[in-house]
C-alpha positions in Angstrom: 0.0 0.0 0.0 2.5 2.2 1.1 4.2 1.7 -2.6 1.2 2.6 -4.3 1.5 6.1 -2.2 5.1 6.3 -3.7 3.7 6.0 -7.5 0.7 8.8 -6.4 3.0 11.1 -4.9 5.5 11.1 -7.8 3.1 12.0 -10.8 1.1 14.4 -9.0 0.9 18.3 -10.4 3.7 20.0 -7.7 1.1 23.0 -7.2 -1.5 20.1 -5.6 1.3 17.9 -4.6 0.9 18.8 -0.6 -2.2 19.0 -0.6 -2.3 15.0 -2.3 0.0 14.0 0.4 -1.6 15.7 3.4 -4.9 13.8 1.6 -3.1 10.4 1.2 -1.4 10.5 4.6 -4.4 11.2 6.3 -6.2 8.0 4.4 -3.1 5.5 5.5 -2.0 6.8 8.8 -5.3 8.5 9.9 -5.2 8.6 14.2 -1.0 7.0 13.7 2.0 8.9 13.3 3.5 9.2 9.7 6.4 7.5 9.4 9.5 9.9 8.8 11.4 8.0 6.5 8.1 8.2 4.1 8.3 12.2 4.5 12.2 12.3 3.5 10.8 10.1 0.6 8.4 12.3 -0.5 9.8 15.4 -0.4 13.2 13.9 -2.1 10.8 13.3 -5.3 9.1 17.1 -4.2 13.2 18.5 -5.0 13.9 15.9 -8.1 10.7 16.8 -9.3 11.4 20.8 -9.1 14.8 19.9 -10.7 13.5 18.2 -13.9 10.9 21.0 -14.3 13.6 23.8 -14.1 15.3 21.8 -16.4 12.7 21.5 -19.2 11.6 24.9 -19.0 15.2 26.0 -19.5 15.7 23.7 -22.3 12.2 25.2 -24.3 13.4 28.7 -23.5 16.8 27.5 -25.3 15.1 26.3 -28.3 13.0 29.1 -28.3 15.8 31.6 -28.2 17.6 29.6 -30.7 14.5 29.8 -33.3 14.3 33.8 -32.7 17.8 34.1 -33.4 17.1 31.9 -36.4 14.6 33.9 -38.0 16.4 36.8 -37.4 19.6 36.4 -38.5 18.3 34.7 -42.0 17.0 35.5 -45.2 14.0 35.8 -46.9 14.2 32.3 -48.6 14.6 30.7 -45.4 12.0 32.5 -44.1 9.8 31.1 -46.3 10.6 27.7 -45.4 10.3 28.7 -42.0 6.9 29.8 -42.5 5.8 26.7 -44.5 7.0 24.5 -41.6 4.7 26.6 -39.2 1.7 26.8 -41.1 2.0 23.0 -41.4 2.5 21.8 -38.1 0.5 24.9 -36.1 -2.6 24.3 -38.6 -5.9 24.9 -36.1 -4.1 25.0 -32.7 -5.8 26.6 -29.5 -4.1 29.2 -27.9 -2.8 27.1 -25.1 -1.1 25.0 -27.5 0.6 27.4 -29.6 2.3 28.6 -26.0 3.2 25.3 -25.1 4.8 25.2 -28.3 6.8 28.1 -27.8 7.3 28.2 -24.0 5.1 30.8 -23.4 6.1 33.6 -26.1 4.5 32.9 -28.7 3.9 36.7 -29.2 7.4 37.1 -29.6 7.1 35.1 -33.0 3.7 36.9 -33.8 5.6 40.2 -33.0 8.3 39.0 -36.0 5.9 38.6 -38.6 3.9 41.0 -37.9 6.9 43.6 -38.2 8.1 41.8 -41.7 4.6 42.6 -42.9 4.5 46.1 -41.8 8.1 46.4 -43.8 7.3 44.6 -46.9 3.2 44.1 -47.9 4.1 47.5 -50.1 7.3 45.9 -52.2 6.5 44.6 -55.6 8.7 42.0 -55.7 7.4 40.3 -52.1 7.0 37.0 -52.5 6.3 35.7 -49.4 3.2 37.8 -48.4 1.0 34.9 -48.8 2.4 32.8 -45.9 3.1 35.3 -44.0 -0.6 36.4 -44.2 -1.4 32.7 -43.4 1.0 32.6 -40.5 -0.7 35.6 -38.7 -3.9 33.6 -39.5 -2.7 30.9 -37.1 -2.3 32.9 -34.7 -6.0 35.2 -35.0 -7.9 31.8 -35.4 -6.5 30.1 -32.1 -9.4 29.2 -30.0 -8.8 31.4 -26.6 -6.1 33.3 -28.7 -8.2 37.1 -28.2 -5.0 38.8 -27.2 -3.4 37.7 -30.5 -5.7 39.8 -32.4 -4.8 42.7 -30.0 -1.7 42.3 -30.8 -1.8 42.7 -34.4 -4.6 45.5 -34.5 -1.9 47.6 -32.3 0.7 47.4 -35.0 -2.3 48.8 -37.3 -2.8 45.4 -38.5 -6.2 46.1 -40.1 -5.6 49.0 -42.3 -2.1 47.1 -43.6 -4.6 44.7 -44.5 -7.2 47.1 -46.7 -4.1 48.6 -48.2 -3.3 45.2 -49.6 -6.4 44.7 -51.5 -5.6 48.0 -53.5 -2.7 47.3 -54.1 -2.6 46.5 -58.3 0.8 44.4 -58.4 0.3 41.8 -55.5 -1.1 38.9 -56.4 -4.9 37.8 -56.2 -4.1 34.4 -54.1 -2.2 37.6 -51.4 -5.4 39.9 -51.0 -7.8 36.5 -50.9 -5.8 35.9 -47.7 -5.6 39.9 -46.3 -9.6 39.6 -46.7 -10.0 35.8 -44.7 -7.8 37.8 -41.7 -10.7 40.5 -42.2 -12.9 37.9 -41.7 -11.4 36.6 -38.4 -11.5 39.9 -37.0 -15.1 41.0 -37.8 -16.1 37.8 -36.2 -14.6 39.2 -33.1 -17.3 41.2 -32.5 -19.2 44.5 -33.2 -16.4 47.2 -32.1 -13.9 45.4 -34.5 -16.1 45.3 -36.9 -16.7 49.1 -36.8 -12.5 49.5 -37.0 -12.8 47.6 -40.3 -15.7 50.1 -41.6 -14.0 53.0 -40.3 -13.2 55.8 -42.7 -15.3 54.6 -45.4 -12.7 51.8 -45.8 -15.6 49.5 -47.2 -14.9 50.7 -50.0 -11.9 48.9 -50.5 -13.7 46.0 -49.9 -16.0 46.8 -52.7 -13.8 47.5 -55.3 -11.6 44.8 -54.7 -15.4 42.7 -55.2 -15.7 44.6 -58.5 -12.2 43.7 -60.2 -11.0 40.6 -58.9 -10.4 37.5 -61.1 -11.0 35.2 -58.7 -14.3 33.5 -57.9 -13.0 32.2 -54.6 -11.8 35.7 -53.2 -15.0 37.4 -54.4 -16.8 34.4 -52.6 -14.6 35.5 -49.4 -15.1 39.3 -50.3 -18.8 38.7 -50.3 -18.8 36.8 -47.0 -16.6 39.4 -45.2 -19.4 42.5 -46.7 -22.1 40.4 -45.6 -21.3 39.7 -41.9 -20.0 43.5 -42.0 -23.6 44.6 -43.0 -25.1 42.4 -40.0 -25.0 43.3 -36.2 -23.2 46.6 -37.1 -25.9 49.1 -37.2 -23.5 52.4 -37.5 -21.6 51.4 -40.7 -24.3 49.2 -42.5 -25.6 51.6 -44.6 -21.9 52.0 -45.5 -22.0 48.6 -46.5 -25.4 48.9 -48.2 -24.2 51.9 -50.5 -20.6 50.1 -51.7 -22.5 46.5 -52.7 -24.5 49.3 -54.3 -21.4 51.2 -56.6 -20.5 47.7 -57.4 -23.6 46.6 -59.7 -22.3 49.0 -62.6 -19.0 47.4 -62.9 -19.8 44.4 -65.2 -18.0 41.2 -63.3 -19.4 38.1 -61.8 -19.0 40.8 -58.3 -22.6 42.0 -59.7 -24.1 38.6 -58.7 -22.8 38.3 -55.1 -23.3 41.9 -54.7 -26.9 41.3 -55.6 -27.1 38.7 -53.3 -25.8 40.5 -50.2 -28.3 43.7 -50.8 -30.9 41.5 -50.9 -30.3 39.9 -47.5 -29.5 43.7 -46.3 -32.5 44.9 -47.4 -34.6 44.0 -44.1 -31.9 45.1 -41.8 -31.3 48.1 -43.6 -35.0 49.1 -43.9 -36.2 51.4 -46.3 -34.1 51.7 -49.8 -32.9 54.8 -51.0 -34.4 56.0 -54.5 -30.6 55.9 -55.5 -30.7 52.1 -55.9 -33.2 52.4 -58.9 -30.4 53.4 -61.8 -28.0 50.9 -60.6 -30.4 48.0 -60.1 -32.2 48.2 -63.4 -28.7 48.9 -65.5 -27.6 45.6 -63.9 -30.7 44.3 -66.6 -28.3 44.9 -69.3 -25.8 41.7 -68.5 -26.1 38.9 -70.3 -25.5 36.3 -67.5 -28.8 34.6 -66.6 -27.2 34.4 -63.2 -27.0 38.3 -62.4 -30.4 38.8 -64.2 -32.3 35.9 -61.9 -30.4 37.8 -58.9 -31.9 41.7 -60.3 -35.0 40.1 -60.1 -35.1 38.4 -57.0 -33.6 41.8 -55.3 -36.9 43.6 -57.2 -39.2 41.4 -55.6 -37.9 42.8 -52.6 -38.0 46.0 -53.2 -41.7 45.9 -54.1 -42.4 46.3 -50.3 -40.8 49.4 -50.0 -41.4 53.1 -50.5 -39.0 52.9 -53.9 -41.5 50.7 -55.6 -43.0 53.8 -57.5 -40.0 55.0 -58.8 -38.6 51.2 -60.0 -42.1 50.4 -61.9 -41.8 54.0 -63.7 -38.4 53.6 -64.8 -39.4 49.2 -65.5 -41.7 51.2 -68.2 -39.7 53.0 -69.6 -37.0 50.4 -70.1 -39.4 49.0 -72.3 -39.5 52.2 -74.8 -36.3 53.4 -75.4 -35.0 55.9 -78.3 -35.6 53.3 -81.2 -33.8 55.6 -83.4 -31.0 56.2 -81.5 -30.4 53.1 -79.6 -32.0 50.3 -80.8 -31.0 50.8 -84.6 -27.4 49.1 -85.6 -25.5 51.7 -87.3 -26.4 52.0 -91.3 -22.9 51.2 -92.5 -22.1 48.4 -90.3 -25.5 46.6 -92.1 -24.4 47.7 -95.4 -21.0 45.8 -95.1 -21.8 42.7 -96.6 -18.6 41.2 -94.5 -20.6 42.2 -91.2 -23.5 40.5 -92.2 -24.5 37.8 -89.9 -22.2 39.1 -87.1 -24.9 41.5 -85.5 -25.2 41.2 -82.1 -28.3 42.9 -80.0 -26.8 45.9 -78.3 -27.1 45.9 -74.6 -30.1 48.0 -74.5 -31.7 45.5 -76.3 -31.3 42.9 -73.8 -32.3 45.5 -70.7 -35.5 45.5 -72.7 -36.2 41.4 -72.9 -35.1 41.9 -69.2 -37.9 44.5 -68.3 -40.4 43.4 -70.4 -39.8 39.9 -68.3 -39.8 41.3 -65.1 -43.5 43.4 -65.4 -44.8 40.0 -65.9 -43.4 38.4 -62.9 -44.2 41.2 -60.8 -47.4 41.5 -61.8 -48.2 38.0 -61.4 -47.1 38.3 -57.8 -49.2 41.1 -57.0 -52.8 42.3 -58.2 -51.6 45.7 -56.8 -48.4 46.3 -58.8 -50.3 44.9 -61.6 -53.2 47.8 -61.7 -50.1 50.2 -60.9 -48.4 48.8 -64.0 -51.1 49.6 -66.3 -51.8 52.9 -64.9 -47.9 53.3 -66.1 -49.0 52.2 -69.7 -47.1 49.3 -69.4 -49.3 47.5 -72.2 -48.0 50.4 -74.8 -44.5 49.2 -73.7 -45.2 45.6 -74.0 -46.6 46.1 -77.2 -43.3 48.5 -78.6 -41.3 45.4 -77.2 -43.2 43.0 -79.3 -42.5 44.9 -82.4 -39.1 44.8 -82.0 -38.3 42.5 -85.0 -34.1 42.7 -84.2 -34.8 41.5 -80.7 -37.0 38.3 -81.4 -36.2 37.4 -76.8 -38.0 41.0 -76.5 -40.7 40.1 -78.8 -41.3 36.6 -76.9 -41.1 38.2 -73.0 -43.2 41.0 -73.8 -45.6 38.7 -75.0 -45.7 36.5 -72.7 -46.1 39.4 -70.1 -49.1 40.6 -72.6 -51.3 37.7 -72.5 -51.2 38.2 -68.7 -52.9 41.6 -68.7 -55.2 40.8 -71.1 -56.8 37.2 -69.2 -56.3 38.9 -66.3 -58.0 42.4 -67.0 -61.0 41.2 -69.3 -61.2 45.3 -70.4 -57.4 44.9 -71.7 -58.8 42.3 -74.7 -60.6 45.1 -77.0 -58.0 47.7 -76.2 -55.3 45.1 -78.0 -57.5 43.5 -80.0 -58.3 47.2 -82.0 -54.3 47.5 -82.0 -53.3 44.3 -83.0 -55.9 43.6 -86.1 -58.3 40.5 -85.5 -56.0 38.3 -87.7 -52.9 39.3 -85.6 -54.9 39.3 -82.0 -56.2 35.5 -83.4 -52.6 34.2 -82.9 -51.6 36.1 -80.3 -54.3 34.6 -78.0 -53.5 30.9 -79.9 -49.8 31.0 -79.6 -48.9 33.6 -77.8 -45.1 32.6 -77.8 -44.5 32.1 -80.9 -47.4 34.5 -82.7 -45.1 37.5 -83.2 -42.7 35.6 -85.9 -45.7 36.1 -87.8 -45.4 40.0 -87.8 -44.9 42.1 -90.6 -42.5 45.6 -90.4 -45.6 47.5 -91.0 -47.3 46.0 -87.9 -44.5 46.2 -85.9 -44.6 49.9 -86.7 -48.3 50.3 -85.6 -48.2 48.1 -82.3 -44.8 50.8 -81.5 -47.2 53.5 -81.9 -50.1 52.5 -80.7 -51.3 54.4 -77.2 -53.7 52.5 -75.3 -54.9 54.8 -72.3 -56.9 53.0 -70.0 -58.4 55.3 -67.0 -57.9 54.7 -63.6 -61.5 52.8 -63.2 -60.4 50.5 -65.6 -57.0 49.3 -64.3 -58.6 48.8 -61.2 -61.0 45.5 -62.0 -59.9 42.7 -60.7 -58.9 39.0 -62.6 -61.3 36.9 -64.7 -60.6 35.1 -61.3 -61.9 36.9 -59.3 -65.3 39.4 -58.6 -65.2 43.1 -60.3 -64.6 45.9 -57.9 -67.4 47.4 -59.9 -70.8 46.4 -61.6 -72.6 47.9 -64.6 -71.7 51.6 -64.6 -67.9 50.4 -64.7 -68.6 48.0 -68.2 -70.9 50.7 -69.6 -67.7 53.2 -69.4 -65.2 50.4 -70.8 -67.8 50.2 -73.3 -67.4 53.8 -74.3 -63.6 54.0 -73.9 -63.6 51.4 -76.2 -65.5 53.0 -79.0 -63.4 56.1 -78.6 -60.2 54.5 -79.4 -61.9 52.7 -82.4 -62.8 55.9 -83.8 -59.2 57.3 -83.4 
């Protein structure tokens, strides 16, 4: 028994180690006198115990000493190894363990590399920023490891790190890792994600989202906008208006831009009117991607006080200076080299967009539907359809047609008059396909056709439902209608 004391005492932790014995001795000798030659034993292994310890520790602050001295007395090439060695074998460590692992001074290393970055993220020809980033990463993503990122904010860690992404000549694969330590630090809270936003810096953020090549560091750069657009109520509108300056810049940054307003959108409130231009010219990309994203973000924006102002300008999208913008220049057609090589121009393809989107909004709401056609959106839908250079205009806009007219039974005549009875026969038989059918002569009547339907009449509700009014309501259709047949 008293062996088995021996073996307890000797791997106990020395700061509980009297407090073990006092335990033990009173559990073998309780109401007896300890024996004295088992107290010289025990504190013997108390000294040899202190001994080793000292030892150790003095060994670890060697080889600690001995790797400073290392890294500073080298060059940049063995730096580099030095850093690949670290990344590899420090990969996800707590804090705990990255002080075990360098005898408690860690921050000594931290303090190395975060001076090399202060002294070399602006040189051209660096060409180990990407490790180093990803070394100081190890270090901000320790579990427990809070006083790291003190650290490196006091050596102004955070704007070294926004310089970097506007930096033209460093690499992409460098700036992808200055955002992922952005990232680290704005999940550190709500103050640290303020120092990020901090004299309109977001907008490094933004442009970097705008040019970059590469579809993981806009992913990141996306990420990192987001979470600085949530739980960050003084710089979110900051973060609201630079997604917004990125939609004009035509890059795959449009789509995740789109994205991130969208989510905003409730935690930002109401949207300013200056969201209209940018949104809509967004309609003028030829990625189905970015287009599917405009109109999801739309959809949104129906429920706010902007909605006016977006179905005005939706309208007028789908009229715009035929002469002047929707004609291909006179001497590129009469090039018989250029023939077959003409492309829609991009207004075109803002048109096929917004003659699309009036349909989808209107079939989501009866509301934006009668607001639509107060708008005259059937005289746009019906300039879209004679569009005969645009034949994906042509085929939106009709499909958004047919919707007004089975929905609003008074729409029917009013189109019916404009488009001819042959015409209106196969527009309500085929309505996809009916317009291949149309001459350049109708084309030119449906463009200048005005249909102008009073306020009364955009108000009825669907076949599908009951009308809002009863007989004085279809005895004024009646008459509207024989007023435009006699014009």
């Amino acid at each position: 028994m008293r062996f088995h004391l021996i073996l307890v005492l000797k791997h106990c932790f020395l700061d509980s180690f009297l407090k073990t014995l006092f335990v033990c001795f009173q559990v073998l000798f309780s109401g007896t006198e300890v024996p004295v030659h088992l107290l010289v034993i025990a504190f013997s292994l108390i000294e040899a115990e202190e001994i080793m310890t000292s030892v150790k520790e003095q060994e670890a602050t060697r080889r600690l000493m001995v790797f400073l001295q290392e890294w500073d007395s080298t060059h940049k090439v063995a730096r580099s190894q030095i850093l690949d060695n670290f990344i590899k074998s420090n990969d996800s460590k707590t804090e705990p363990e990255l002080e075990l692992e360098f005898s408690q001074g860690a921050s000594l290393f931290l303090a190395r590399l975060a001076a090399w970055l202060r002294m070399t993220y602006l040189l051209p020809w660096s060409t180990c920023l990407s490790k180093l980033l990803g070394s100081v990463g190890i270090f901000l993503s320790a579990a427990s490891g809070h006083r790291y990122l003190i650290e490196f904010l006091e050596i102004r860690g955070v704007l070294i790190l926004l310089e970097i992404l506007g930096l033209n000549y460093q690499k992409e694969e460098d700036k992808r890792e200055s955002v992922k330590l952005l990232q680290l630090i704005a999940d550190a809270g709500r103050k640290y994600k303020e120092l990020i936003c901090e004299s309109y810096r977001v907008q490094s953020l933004a442009k970097f989202l705008a040019t970059s090549n590469s579809a993981e560091a806009q992913e990141d750069t996306q990420i990192l906008l987001d979470s600085l657009g949530h739980s960050n109520p003084k710089y979110q509108n900051q973060v609201y208006k630079g997604l917004i300056a990125v939609l004009p810049c035509a890059s795959p940054g449009q789509q995740l831009a789109l994205q991130t307003l969208r989510v905003m959108q409730d935690v930002v409130g109401e949207a300013p009117t200056a969201v209209v231009e940018p949104v809509l010219g967004v309609l003028r990309s030829t990625h189905l991607q970015v287009q599917h994203e405009a109109i999801q973000l739309l959809k949104v924006l129906m429920a706010h006080q902007v909605r006016p102002a977006l179905l005005e300008s939706l309208v007028a999208l789908l009229t715009p200076s035929w002469r002047k913008e929707l004609t291909f220049c006179s001497e590129t057609a009469e090039d018989p080299a250029t023939l077959g090589l003409k492309e829609p121009k991009l207004v075109y393809t803002q048109q096929a967009a917004a003659a699309k989107i009036v349909g989808i909004l209107a079939r989501e709401s009866a509301e934006v539907a009668e607001e639509l056609i107060q708008m005259k959106v059937v005289h746009g839908l019906m300039v879209a359809v004679g569009n005969l250079d645009h034949v994906v205009s042509q085929r939106y806009a009709s499909i958004s047609l047919e919707y007004f007219v089975h929905t609003f039974p008074f729409m029917e005549e009013c189109v019916k008059k404009a488009l001819g009875d042959i015409l209106f026969q196969h527009f309500m038989d085929s309505p996809e396909t009916w317009y291949t059918k149309m001459d350049p002569l109708q084309a030119e009547v449906l463009a200048s056709t005005i249909i102008d339907i009073p306020r009364a009449m955009a108000r009825i509700q669907s076949t599908e439902g009951v009308c809002r009014a009863a007989g004085a309501i279809v005895t004024e259709i009646t008459g509207e209608e024989s007023s435009l047949g006699s014009r």
